[in-house]
Backbone bond lengths (Angstrom), bond angles and torsions (degrees), N, CA, C in turn:
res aa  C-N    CA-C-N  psi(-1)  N-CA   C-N-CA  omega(-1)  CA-C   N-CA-C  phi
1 X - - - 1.457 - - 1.523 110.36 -
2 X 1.823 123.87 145.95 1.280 127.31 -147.83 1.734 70.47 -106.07
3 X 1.613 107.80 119.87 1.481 113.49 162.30 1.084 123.84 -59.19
4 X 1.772 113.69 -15.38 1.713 107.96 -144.46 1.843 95.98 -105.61
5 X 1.663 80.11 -0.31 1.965 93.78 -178.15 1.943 102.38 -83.49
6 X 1.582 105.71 -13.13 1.371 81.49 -174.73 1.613 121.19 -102.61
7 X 1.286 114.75 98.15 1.778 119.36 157.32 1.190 126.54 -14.61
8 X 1.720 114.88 126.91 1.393 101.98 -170.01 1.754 79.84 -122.99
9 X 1.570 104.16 142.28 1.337 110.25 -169.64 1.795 100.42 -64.04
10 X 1.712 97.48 177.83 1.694 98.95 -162.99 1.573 79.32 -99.04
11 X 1.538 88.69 160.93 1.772 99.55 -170.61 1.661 121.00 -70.27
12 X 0.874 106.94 -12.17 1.598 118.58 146.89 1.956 117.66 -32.44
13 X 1.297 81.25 -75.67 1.679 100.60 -180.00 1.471 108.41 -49.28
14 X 1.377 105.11 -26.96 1.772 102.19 -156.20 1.212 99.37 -97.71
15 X 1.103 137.99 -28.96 1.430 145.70 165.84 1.280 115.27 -48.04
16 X 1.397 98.43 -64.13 1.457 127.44 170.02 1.459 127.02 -17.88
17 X 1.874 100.84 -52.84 1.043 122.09 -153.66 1.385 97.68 -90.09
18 X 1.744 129.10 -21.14 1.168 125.92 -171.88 1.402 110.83 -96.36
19 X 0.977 125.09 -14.62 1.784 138.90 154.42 1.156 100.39 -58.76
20 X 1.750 141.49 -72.05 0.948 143.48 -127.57 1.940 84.08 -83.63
21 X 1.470 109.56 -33.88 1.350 113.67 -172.04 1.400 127.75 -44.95
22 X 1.903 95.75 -47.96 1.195 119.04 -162.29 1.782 99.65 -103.64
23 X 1.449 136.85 2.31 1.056 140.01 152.31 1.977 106.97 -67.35
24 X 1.102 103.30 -43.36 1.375 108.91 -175.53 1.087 123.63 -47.49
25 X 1.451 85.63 -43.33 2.335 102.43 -175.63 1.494 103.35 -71.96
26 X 1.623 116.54 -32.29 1.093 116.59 175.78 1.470 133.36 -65.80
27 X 1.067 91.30 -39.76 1.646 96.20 168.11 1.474 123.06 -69.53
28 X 1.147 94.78 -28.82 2.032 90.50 -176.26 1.741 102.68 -63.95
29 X 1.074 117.82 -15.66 1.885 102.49 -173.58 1.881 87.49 -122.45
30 X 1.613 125.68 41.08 1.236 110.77 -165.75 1.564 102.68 -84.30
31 X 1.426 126.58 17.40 1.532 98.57 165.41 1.198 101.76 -102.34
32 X 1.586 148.31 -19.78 1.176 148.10 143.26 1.566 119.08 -37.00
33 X 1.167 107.79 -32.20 1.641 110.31 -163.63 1.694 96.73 -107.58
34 X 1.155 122.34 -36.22 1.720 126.17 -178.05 1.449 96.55 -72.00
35 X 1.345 136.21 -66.70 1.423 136.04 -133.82 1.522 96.09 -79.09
36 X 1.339 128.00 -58.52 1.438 93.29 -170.79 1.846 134.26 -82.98
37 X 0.894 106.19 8.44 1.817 112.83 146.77 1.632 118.85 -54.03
38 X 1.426 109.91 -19.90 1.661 106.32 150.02 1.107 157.74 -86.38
39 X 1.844 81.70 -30.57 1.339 102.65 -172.90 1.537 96.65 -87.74
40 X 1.770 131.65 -45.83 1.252 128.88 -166.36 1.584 103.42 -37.13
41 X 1.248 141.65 -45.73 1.373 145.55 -148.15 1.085 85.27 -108.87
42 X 1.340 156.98 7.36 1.633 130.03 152.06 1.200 111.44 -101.26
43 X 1.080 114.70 -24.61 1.850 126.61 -176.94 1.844 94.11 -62.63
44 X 1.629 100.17 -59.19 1.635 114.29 -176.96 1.670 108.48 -48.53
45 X 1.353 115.59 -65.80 1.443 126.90 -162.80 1.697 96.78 -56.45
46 X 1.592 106.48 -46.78 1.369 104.30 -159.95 2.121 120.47 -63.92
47 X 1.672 85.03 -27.26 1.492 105.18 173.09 1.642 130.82 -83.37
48 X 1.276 99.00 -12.63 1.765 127.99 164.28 1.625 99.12 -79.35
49 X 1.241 100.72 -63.52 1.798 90.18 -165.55 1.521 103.56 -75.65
50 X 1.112 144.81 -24.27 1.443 137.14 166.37 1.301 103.64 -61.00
51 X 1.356 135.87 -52.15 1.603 139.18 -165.89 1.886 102.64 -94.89
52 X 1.300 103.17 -111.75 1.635 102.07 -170.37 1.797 110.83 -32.99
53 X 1.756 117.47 -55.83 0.998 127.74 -160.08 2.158 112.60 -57.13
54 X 1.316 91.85 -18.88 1.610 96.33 156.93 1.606 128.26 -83.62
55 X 1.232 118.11 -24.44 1.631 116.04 158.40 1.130 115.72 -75.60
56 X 1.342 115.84 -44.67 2.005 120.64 -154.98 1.771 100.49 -110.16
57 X 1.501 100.73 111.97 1.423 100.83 -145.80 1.780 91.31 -100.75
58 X 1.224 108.71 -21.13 1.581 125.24 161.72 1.243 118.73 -135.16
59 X 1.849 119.48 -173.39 1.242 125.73 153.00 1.504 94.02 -177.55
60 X 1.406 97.10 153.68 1.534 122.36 -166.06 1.510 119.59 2.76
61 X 2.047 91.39 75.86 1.320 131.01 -161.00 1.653 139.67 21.26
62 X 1.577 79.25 43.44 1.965 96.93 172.97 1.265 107.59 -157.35
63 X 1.945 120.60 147.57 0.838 109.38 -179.20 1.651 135.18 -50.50
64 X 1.344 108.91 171.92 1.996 106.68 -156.69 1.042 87.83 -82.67
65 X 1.652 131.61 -52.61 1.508 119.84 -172.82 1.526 117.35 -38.06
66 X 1.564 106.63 -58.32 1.474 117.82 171.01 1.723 110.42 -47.36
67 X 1.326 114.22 -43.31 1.119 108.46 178.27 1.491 150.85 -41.36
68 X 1.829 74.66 -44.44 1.559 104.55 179.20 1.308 100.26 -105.48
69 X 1.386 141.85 -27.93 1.014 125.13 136.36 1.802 131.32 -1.36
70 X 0.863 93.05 -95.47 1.675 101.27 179.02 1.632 115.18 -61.19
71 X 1.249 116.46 -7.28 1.411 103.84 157.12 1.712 122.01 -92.60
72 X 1.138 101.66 -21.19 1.588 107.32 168.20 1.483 125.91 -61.39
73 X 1.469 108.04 -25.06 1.409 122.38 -171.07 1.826 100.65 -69.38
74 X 1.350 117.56 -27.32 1.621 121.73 -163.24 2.186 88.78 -101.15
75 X 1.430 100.64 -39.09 1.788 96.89 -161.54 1.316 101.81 -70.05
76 X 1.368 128.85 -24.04 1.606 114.16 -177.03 1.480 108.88 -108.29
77 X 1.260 103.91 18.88 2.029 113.06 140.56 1.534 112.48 -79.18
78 X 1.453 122.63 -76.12 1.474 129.63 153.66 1.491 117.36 -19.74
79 X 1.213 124.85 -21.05 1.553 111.94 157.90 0.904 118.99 -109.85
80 X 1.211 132.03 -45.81 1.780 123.11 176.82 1.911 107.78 -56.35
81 X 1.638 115.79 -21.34 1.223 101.22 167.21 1.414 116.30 -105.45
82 X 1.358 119.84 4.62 1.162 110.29 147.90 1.815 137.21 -59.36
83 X 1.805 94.32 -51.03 1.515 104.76 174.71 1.355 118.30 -48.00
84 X 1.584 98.89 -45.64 1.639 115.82 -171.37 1.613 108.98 -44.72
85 X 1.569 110.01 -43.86 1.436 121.96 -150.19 1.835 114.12 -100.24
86 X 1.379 87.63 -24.19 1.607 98.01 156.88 1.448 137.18 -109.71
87 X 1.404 136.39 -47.07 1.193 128.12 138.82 1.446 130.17 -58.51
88 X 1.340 118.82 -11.59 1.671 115.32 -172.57 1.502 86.47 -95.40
89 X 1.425 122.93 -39.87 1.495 97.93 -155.36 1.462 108.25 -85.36
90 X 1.400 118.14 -15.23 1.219 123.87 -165.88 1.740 108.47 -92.54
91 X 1.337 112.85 -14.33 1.516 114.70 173.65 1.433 96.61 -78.26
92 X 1.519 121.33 -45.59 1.290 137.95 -168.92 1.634 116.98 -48.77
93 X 1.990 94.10 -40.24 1.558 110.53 -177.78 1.450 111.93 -92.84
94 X 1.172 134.44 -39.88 1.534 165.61 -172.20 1.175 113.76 -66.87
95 X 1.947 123.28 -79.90 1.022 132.46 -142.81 1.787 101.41 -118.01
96 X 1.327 116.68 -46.85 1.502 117.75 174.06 1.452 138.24 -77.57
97 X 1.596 102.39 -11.91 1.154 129.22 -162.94 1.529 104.06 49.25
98 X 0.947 152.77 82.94 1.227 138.27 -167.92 1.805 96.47 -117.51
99 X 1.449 118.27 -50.72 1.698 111.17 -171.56 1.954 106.57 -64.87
100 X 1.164 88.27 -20.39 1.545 92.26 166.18 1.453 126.70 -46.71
101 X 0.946 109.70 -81.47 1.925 112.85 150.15 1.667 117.33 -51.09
102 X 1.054 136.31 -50.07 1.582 115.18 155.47 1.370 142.94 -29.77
103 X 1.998 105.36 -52.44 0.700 121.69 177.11 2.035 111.15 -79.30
104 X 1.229 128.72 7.55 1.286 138.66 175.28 1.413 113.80 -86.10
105 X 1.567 106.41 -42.14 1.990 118.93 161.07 1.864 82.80 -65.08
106 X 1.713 71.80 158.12 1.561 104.83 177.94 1.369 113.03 -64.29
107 X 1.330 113.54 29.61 2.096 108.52 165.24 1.612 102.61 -111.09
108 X 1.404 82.68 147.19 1.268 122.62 -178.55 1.938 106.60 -90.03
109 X 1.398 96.00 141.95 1.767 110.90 176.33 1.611 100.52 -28.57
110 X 1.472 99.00 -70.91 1.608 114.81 -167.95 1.858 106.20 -45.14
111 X 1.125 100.12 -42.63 1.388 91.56 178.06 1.495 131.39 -106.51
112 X 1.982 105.23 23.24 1.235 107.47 168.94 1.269 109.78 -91.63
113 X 1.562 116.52 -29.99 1.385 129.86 -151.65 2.008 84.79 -99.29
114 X 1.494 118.53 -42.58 1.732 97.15 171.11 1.722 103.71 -52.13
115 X 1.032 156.84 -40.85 1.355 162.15 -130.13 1.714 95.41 -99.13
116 X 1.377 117.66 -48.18 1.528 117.98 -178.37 1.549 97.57 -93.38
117 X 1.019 118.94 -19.76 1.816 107.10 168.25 1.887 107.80 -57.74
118 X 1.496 101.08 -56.48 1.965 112.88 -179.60 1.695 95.84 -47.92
119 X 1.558 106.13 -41.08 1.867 84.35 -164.34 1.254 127.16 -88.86
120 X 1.598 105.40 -11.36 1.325 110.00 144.94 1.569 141.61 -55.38
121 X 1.158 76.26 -42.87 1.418 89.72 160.27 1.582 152.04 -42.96
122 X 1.950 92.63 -70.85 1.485 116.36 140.89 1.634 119.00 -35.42
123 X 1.849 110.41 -47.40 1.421 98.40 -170.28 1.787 100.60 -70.10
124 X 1.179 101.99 -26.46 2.180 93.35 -171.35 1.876 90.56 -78.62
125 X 1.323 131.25 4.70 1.433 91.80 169.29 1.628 91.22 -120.67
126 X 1.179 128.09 9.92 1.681 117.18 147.20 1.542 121.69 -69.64
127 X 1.291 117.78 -21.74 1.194 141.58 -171.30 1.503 91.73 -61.92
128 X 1.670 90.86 -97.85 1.423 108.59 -163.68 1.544 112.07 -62.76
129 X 1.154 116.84 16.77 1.559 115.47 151.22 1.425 107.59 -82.40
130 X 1.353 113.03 -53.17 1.671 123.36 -165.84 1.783 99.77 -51.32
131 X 1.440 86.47 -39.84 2.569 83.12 -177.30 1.588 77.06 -77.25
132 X 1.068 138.44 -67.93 1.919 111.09 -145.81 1.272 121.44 -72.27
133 X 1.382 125.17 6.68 1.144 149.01 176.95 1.803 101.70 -74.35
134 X 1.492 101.75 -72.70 1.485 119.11 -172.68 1.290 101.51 -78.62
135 X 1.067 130.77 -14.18 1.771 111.51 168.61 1.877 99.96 -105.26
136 X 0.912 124.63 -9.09 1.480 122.48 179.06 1.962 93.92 -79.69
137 X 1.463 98.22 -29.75 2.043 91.53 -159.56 1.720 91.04 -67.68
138 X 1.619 107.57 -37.42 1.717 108.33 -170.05 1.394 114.73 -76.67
139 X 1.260 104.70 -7.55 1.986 105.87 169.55 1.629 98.56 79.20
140 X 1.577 118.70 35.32 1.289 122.78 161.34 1.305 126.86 -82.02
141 X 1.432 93.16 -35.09 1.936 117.62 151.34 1.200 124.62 -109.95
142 X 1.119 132.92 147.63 1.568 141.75 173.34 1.101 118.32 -164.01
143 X 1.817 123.54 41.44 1.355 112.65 149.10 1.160 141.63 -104.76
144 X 1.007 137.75 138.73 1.296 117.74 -176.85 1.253 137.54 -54.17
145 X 1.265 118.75 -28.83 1.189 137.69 171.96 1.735 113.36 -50.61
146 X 1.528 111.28 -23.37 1.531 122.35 -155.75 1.583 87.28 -86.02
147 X 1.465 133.04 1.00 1.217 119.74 172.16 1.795 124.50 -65.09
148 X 1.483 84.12 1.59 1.895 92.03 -163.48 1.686 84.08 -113.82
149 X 1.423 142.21 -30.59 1.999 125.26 168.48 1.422 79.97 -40.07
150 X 1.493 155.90 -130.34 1.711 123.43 -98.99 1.669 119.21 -68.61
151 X 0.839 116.82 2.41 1.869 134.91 139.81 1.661 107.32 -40.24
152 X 0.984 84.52 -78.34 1.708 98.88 -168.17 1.956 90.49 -51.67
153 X 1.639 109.15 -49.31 1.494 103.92 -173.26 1.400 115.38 -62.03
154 X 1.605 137.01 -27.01 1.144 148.78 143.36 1.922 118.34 -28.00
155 X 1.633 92.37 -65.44 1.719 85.53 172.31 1.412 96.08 -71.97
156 X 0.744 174.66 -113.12 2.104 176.27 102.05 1.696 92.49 119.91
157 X 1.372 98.16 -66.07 1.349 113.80 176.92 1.421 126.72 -46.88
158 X 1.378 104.82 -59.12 1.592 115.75 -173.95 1.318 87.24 -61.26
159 X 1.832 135.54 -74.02 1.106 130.77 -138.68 1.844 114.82 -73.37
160 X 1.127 117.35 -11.56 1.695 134.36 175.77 1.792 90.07 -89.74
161 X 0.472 133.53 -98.65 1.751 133.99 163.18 1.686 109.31 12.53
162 X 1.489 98.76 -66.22 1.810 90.00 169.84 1.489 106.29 -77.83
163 X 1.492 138.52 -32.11 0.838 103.90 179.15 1.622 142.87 -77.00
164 X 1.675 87.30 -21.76 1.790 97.32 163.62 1.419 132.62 -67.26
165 X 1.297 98.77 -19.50 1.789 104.45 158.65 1.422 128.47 -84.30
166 X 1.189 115.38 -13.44 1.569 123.71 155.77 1.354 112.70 -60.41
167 X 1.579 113.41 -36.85 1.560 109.87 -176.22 1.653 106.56 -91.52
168 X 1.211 120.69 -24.19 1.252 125.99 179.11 1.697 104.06 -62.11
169 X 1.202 115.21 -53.48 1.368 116.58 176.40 1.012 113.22 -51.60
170 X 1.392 158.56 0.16 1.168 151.53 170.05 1.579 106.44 -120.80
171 X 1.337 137.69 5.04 1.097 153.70 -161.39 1.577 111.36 -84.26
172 X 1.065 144.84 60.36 1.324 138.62 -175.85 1.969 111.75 -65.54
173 X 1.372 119.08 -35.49 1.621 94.04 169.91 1.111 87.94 -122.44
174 X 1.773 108.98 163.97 1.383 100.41 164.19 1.298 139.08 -80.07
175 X 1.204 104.81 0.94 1.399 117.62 -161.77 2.034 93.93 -82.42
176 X 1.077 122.35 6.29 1.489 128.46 172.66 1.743 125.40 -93.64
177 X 1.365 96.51 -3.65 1.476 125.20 169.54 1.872 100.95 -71.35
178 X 1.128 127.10 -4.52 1.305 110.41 174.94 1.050 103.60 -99.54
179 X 1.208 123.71 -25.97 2.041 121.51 168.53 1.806 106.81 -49.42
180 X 1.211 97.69 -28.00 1.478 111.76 -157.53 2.019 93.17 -66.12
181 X 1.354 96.82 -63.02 1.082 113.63 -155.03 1.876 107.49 -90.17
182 X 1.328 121.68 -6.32 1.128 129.14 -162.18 1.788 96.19 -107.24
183 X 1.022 85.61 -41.27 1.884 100.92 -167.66 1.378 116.20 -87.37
184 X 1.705 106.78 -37.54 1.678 107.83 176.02 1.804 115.73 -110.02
185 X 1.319 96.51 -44.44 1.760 115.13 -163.63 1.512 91.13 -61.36
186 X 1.250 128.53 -62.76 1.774 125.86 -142.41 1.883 95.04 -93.08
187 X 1.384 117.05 -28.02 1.205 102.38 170.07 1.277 136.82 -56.49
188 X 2.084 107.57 -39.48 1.229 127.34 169.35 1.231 124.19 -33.21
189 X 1.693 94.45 -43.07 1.323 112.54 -152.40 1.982 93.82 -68.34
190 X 1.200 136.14 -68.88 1.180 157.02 131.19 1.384 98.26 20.40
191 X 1.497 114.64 -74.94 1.761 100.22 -161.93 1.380 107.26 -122.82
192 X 1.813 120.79 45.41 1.484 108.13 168.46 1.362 111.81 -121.69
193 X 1.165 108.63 30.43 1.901 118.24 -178.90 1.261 98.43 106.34
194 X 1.289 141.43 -20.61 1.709 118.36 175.29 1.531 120.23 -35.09
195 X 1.259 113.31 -67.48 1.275 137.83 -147.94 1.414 103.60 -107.28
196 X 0.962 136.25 16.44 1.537 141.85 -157.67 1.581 120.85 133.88
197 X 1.260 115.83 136.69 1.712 126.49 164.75 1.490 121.23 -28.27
198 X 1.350 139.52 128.84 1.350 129.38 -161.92 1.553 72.81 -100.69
199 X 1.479 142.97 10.88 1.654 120.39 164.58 1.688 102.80 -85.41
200 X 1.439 124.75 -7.12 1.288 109.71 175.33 1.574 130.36 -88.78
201 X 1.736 92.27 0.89 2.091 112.97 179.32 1.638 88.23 -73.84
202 X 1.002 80.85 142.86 1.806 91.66 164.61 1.753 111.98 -55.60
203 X 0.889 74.41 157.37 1.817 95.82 -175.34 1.794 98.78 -50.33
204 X 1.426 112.12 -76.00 1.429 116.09 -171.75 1.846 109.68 -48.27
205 X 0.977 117.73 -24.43 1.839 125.66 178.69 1.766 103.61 -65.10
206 X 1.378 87.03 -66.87 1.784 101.08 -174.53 1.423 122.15 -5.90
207 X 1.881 103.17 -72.21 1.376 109.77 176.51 2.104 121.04 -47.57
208 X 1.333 79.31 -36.79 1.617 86.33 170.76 1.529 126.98 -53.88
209 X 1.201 104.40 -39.79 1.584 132.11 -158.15 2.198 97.67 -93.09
210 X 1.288 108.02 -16.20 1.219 96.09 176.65 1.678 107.51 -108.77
211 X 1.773 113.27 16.88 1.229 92.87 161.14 1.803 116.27 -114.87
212 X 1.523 90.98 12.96 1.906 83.74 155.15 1.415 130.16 -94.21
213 X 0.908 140.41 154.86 1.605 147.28 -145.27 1.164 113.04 -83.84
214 X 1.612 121.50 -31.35 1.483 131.67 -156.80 1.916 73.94 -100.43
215 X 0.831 130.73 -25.61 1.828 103.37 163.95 1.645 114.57 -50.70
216 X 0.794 111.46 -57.71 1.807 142.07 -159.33 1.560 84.29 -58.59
217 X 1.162 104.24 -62.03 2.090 114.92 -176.01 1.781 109.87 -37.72
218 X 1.553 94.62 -67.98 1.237 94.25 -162.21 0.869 113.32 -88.38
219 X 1.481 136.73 13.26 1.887 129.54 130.24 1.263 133.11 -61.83
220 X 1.404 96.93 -29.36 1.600 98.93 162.86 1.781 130.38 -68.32
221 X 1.447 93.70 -29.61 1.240 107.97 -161.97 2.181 109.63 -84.08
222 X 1.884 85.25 -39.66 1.423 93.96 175.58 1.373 104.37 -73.75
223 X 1.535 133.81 -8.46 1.188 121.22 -170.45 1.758 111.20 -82.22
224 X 1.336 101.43 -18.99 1.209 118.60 -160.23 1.805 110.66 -101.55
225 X 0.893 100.99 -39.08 2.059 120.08 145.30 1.395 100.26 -33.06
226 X 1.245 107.03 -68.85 1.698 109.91 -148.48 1.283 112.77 -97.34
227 X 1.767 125.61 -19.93 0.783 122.91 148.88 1.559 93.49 109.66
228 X 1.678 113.23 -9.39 1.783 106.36 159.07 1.122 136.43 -126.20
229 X 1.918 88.90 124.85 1.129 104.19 -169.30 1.396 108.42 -92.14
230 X 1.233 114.60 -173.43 1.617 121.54 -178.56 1.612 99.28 170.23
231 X 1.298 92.08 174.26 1.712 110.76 -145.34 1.960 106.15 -77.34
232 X 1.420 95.94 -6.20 1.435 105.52 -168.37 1.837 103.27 -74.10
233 X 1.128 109.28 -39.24 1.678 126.24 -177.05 1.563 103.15 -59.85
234 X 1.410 119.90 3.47 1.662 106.78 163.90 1.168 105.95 -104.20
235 X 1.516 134.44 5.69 1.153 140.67 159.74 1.405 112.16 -68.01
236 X 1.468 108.54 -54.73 1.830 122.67 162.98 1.713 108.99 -45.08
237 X 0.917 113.48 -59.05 1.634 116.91 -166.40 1.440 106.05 -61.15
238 X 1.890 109.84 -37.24 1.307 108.67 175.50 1.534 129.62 -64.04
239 X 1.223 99.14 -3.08 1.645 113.77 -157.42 1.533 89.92 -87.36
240 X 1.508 101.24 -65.35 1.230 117.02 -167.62 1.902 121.56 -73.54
241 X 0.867 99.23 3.49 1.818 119.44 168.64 1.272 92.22 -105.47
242 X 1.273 149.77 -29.97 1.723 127.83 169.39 1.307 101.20 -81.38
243 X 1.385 153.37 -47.72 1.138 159.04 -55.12 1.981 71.03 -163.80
244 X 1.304 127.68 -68.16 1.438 90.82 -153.67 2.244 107.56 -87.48
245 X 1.514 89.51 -19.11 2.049 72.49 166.21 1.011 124.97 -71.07
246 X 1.653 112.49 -19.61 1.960 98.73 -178.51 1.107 105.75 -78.43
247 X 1.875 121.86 -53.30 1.366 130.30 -170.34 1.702 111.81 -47.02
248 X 1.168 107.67 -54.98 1.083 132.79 -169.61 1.972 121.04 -68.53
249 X 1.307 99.09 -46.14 1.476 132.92 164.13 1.909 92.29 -49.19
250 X 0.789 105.19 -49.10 1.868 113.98 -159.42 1.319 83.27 -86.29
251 X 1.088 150.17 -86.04 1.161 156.68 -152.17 1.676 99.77 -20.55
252 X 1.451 95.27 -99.72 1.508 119.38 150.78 1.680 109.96 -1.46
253 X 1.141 103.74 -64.20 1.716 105.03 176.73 1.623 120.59 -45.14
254 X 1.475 82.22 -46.03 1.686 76.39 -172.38 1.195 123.39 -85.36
255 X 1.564 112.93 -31.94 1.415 139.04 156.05 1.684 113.24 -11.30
256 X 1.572 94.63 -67.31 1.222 101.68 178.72 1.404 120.91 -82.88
257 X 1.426 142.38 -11.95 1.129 134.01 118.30 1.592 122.78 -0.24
258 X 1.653 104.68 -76.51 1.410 105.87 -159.40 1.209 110.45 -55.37
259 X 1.970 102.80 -52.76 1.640 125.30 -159.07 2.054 98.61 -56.45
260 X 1.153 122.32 -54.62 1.083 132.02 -171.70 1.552 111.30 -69.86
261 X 1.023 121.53 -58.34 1.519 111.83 -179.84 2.112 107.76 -73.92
C-alpha cells in the first residue's frame, strides 16, 4: 500500500472527532448526567434563601440571592470541568486505557487533549445554562443581557480544563486529586466574589485573590447578570486570553511527556 496515498484529516476534524467522542459517552447515561445541573442550583439557592438569605438582606447593592446567584452560574462550570479534567482524564489515561486507542488514529497529543479542553468546555456552557435557566424561571435574574453568563461558563470551562490537566500531569494516584480540590478548588470558591465582595478581604489578601481565575470569571459573568458593564472587564478578558495558552500550552506539554515516554 502507497503510504503517501493516505490523507490525514485537517486538524479541525481531529479535534472534532475527540469531542464528538467524548459527547457520545455522555449522552448514553444523559438523564444521570443532564438532570442534576438543575437540580444542584435549586437545592443550593433554595437552602441559601431559607438560611443565610434571611439575615443578609443585600450585598454589594443587590439582593444576596441575586448575588450569589450570578456567581454560581460561572462556579458550576469550574467543577464539572474540573472533575472532567482530573478524574475523567486520568481514569481515561490510567485505568481504561482509552487515549491509547485514540492516540493509534492519526491524532496527535496536542490535539487529543485540544478536543477534551472543547468538551469541557461545552460541558461548563451546558452547565451554566442549566443555573440560568432555574434562577431566570424564579425571577432571580431577568436581564437580558444574562443571555451571554453561559459564554462566560464556556470560557470557565475551557480555562479550569487547562488548568486541571496541568495538575493531572503530575498526578501519579488518583486519590491526590483531593489536595487538588480541597486545598485550591473549594477555597476559591469562598474568596473570589462568589460568596461575598473580594473588597471585603483585607487589603494585604486582595492582590492575592486577583491572581486566581474564578475572580476574573465572576466579574464577567455578574457583569452580564446585571447588565453592568464597564471598561474594567477588559482587564478580566485580558487575564483570561493569557490564562488559557500558557495554562493550557503547559498542560499539553507535559501531558505529552507522560503519554509518550
Amino acid at each position: 500500500m502507497d503510504n503517501s496515498a493516505v490523507r490525514v484529516p485537517p486538524w479541525r476534524c481531529r479535534i472534532a472527532s475527540v469531542w464528538y467522542r467524548h459527547m457520545r459517552v455522555y449522552l448514553r447515561n444523559i438523564i444521570s448526567n443532564g438532570l442534576p445541573p438543575f437540580l444542584e442550583p435549586l437545592i443550593f439557592l433554595a437552602g441559601i434563601g431559607l438560611g443565610l438569605g434571611t439575615y443578609i438582606v443585600s450585598m454589594d447593592g443587590m439582593p444576596y440571592l441575586q448575588f450569589l446567584a450570578t456567581g454560581l452560574v460561572v462556579t458550576t462550570a469550574m467543577f464539572t470541568a474540573s472533575f472532567e479534567c482530573t478524574f475523567g482524564t486520568f481514569i481515561r489515561m490510567e485505568f481504561d486505557k482509552n487515549y491509547d486507542g485514540i492516540l493509534a488514529a492519526p491524532i496527535s497529543v496536542r490535539d487529543l487533549f485540544t478536543g477534551e479542553i472543547l468538551w469541557a468546555g461545552t460541558k461548563g456552557l451546558f452547565f451554566s445554562t442549566s443555573v440560568l435557566i432555574i434562577v431566570a424561571s424564579f425571577g432571580i435574574i431577568d436581564e437580558p443581557a444574562s443571555a451571554l453568563a453561559p459564554l462566560v461558563g464556556f470560557l470557565a470551562g475551557i480555562m479550569f480544563s487547562c488548568l486541571a490537566l496541568s495538575v493531572t500531569s503530575f498526578v501519579k494516584t488518583i486519590n491526590h486529586f483531593s489536595f487538588y480540590f480541597t486545598g485550591f478548588i473549594t477555597p476559591m470558591f469562598f474568596f473570589s466574589g462568589v460568596v461575598f465582595p473580594t473588597s471585603r478581604l483585607p487589603s494585604a489578601v486582595r492582590p492575592l485573590v486577583e491572581i486566581l481565575p474564578l475572580t476574573h470569571l465572576v466579574r464577567l459573568a455578574r457583569a452580564a447578570c446585571t447588565a453592568d458593564f464597564h471598561w474594567s472587564l477588559l482587564l478580566d478578558l485580558a487575564y483570561c486570553a493569557a490564562f488559557v495558552p500558557i495554562v493550557g500550552g503547559f498542560a499539553i506539554y507535559r501531558l505529552r511527556r507522560r503519554i509518550v515516554t
